[in-house]
C-alpha positions, 0 to 999 in steps of 0.5 A: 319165522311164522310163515304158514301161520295163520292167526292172532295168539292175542296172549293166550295158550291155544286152549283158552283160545280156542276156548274164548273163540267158542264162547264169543262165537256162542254169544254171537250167535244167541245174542246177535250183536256184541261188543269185543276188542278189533282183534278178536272180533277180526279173528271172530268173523270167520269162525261165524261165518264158518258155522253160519255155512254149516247151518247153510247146509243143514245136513246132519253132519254139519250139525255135528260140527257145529255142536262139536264148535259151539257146544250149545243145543239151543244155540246151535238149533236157533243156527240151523233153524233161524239163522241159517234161512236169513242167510239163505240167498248170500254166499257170504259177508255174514258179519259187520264190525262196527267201531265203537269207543275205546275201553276207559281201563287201557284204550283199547278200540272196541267194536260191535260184532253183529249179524248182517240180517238180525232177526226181530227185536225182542220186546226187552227195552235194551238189546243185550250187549255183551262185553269183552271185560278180558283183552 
């Protein structure tokens, strides 16, 4: 029986999913859009929203949370200094999860995890979408 089990396991040991969840939580964060499976990007959702709350708060030991999550100086400096005061006025909802397409190698549906108030587009012709090549 799973009761009290909260989750997916998507196939996966707990370490290298943990592992993925931090990278996909990286890669949300640096890039602000990208492109992964519905059930990972359904999972995805609240680990963001629980990092962007810690940016919220801005004290040094949410910082020392979310560099003990996310594992990027760089990352989690653009977290408490840009991300955080775009969300400053809501409480929370900071994610959107737009289908996309199916993937052509086993139709699994693909959407795009964004932030809901993105920052200005670079000068970059394309914005970078990072794919989820692994399901």
């Amino acid at each position: 029986m799973r009761h009290r089990k909260k989750g997916r396991q998507l196939g996966r040991n707990t370490k290298h999913r943990h592992a993925m969840f931090r990278n996909l939580v990286t890669s949300l964060l640096e890039h602000e859009r990208i492109e992964t499976t519905e059930a990972k990007a359904k999972e995805l959702r609240g680990l963001t929203e629980r990092m962007i709350t810690l940016g919220k708060e801005g004290s040094l030991h949410a910082r020392r949370q979310a560099l003990n999550f996310i594992r990027s100086k760089d990352v989690v400096s653009k977290l408490f200094s840009d991300v955080a005061g775009r969300f400053s006025r809501r409480s929370g909802g900071y994610v959107r999860i737009i289908p996309t397409r199916r993937r052509p190698g086993d139709a699994a549906e693909l959407v795009a995890v964004e932030l809901i108030e993105r920052g200005p587009v670079s000068e970059t012709v394309d914005e970078p979408v990072i794919e989820d090549k692994a399901s």
